[in-house]
DRENPA-3360 file (N, C-alpha, C; in nm, 2 decimals, always signed):
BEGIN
1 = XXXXXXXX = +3.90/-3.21/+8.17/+3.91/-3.34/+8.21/+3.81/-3.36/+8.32 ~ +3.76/-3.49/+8.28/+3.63/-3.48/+8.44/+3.69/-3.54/+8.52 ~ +3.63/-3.59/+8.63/+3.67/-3.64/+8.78/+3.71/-3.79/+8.78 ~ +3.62/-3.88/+8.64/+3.64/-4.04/+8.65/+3.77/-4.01/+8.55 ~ +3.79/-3.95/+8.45/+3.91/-3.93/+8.37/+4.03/-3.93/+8.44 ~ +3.99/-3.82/+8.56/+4.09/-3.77/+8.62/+4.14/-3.86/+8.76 ~ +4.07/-3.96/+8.77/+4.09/-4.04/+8.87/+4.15/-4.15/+8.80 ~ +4.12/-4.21/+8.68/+4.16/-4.34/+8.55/+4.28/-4.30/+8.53;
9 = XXXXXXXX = +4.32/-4.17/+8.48/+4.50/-4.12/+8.47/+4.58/-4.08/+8.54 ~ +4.53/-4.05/+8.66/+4.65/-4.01/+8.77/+4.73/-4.10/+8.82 ~ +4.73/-4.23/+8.77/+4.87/-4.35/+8.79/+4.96/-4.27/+8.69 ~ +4.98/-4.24/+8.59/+5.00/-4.21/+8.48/+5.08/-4.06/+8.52 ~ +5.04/-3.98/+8.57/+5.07/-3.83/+8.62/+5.24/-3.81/+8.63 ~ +5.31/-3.91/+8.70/+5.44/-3.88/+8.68/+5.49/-3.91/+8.53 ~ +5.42/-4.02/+8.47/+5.50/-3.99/+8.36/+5.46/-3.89/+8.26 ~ +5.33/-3.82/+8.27/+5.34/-3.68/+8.22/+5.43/-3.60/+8.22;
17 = XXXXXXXX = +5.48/-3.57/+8.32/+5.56/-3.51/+8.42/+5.67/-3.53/+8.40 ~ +5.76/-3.60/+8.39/+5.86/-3.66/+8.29/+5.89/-3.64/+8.17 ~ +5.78/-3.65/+8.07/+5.77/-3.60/+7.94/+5.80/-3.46/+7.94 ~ +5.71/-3.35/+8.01/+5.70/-3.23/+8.01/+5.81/-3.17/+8.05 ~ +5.88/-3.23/+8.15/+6.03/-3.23/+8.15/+6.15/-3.23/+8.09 ~ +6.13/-3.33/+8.01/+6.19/-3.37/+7.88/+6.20/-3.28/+7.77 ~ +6.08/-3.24/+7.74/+6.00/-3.15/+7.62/+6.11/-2.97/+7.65 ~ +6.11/-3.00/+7.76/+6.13/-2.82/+7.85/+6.28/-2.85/+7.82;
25 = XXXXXXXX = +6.38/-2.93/+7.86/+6.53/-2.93/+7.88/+6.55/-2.93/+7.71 ~ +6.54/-3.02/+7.62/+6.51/-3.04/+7.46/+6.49/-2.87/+7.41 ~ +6.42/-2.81/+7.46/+6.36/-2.64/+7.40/+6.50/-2.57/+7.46 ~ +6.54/-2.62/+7.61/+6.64/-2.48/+7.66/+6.83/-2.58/+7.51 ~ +6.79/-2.66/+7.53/+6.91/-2.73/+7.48/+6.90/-2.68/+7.33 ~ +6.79/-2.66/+7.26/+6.80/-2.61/+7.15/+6.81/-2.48/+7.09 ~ +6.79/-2.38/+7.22/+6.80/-2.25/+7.20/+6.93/-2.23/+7.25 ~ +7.06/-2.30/+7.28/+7.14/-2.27/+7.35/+7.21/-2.31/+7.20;
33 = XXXXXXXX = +7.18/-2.44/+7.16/+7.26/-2.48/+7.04/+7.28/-2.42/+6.89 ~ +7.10/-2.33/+6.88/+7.11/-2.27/+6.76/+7.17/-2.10/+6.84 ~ +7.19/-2.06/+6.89/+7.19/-1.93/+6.96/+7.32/-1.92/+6.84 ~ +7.31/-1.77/+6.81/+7.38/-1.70/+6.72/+7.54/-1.66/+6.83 ~ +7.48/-1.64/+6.97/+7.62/-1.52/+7.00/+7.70/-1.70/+7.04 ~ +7.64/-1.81/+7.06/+7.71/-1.91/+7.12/+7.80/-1.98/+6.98 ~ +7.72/-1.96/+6.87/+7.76/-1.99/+6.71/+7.94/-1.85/+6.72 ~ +7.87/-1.77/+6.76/+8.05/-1.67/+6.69/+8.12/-1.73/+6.81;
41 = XXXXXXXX = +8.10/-1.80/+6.93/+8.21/-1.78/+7.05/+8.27/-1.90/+6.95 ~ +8.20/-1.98/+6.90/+8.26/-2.13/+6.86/+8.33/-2.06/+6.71 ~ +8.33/-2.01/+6.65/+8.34/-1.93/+6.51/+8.48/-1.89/+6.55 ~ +8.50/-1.84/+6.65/+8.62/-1.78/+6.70/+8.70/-1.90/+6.70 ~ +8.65/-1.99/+6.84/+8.77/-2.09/+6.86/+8.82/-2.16/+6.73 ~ +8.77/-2.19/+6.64/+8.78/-2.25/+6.51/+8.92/-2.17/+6.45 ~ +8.88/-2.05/+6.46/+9.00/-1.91/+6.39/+9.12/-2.00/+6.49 ~ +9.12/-1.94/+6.62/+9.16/-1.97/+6.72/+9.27/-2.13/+6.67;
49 = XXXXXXXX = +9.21/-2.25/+6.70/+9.26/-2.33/+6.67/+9.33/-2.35/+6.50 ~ +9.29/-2.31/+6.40/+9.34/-2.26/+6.24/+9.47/-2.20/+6.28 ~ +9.46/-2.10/+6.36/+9.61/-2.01/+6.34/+9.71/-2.10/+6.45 ~ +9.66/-2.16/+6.52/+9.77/-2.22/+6.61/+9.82/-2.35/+6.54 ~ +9.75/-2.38/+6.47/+9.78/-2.57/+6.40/+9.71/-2.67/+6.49 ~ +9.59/-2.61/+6.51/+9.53/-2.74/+6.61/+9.47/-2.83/+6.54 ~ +9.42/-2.81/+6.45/+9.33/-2.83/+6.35/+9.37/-2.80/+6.21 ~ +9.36/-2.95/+6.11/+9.37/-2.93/+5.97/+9.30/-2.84/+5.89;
57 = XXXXXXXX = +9.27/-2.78/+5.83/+9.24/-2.69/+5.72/+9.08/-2.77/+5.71 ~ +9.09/-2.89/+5.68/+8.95/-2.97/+5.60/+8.87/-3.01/+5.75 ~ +8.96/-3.06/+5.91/+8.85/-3.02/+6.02/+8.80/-2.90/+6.05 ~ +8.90/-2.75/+6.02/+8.85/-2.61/+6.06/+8.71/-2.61/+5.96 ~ +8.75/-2.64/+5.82/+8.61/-2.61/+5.72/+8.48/-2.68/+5.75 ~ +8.50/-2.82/+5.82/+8.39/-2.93/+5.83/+8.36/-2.82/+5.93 ~ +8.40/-2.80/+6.03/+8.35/-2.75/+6.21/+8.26/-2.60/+6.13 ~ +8.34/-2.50/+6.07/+8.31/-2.39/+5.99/+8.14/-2.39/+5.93;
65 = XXXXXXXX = +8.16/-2.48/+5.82/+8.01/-2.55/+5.77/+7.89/-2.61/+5.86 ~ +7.92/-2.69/+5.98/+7.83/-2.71/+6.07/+7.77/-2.58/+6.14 ~ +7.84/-2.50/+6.20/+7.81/-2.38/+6.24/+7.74/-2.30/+6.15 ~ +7.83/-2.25/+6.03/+7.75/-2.16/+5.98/+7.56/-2.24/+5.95 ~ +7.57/-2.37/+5.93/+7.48/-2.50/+5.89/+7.37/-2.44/+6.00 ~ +7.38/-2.44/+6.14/+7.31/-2.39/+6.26/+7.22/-2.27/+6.27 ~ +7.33/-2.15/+6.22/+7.32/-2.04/+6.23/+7.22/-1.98/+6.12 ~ +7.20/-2.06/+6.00/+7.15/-2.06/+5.88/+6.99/-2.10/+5.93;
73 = XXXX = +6.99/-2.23/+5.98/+6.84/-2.30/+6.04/+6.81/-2.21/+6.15 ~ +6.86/-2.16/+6.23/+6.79/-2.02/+6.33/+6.72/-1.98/+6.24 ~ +6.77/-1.85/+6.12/+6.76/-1.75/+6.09/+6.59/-1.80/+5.98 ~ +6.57/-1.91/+5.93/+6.50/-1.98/+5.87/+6.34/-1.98/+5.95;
% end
């Protein structure tokens, strides 16, 4: 980047800055969401909630299918 570039975009610099921010929270948010050991802690509560009657049979399977759904797109 030269010096007139760099003097023409630095109004601009926070919202780089911003973005790259954005970009960075998005990557930690998605490695937390596809994360396999965060996938079984949720895998459990499902069981968890199944044996107590928290949850119908057809929400345990919908919740069941998303997860495994997750864990599936990681491994991909």
């Amino acid at each position: 980047m030269g010096l007139l570039t760099g003097l023409l975009t630095l109004p601009l610099a926070p919202v780089r800055g911003v973005v790259w921010l954005a970009e960075q929270i998005q990557e930690c948010a998605e490695e937390q969401y596809y994360d396999p050991a965060n996938i079984r802690v949720e895998l459990e509560r499902v069981e968890e909630a199944r044996q107590f009657g928290e949850l119908s049979e057809e929400e345990c399977a919908a919740w069941e299918n998303d997860l495994l759904r997750r864990l599936m797109y990681r491994q991909e």
